[in-house]
N, C-alpha and C positions, 0 to 999 in steps of 0.2 A: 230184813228180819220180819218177821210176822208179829211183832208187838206183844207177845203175850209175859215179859218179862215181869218180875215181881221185883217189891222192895228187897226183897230177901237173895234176889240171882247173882251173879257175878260175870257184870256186861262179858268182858272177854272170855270166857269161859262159853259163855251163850254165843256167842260169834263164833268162835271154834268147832264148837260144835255142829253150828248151821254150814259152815267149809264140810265140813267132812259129810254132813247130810247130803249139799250138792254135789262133792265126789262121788258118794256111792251111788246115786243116782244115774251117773250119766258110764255108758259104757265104754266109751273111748277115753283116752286121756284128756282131761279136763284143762284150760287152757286159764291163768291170770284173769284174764281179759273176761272169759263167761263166768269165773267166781265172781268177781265185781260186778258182771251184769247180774249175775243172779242174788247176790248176797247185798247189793244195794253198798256196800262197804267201799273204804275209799281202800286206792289199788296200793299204797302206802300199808295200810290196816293188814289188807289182804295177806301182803307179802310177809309183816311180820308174824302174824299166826300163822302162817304157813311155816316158815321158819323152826318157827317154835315147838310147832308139832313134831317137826320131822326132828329135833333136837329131842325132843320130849322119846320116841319113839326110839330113836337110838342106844338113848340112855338104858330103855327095859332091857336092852339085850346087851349091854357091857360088862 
């Protein structure tokens, strides 16, 4: 994470966001292993926003 959170943020929210920052960045599929390296996040963490997203994203279109 780049530190710039506020009293006011909502950690996970701010970690999710940073996942999908590093997804669109990179042009191949993105693998576990370089979210973690790049997001500094434990691979536990990783996995469950990841999840989460992709539940969240599902839902838009049911």
């Amino acid at each position: 994470m780049n530190g710039t959170s506020t009293n006011n943020s909502v950690q996970s929210v701010e970690r999710a966001l940073n996942i999908l920052l590093i997804i669109a960045d990179e042009t191949l599929p993105v693998s576990i292993a370089r979210i973690v390296e790049c997001s500094g996040l434990n691979r536990t963490t990783v996995w469950r926003l990841l999840v989460t997203l992709e539940d969240c994203w599902h839902g838009l279109f049911r």
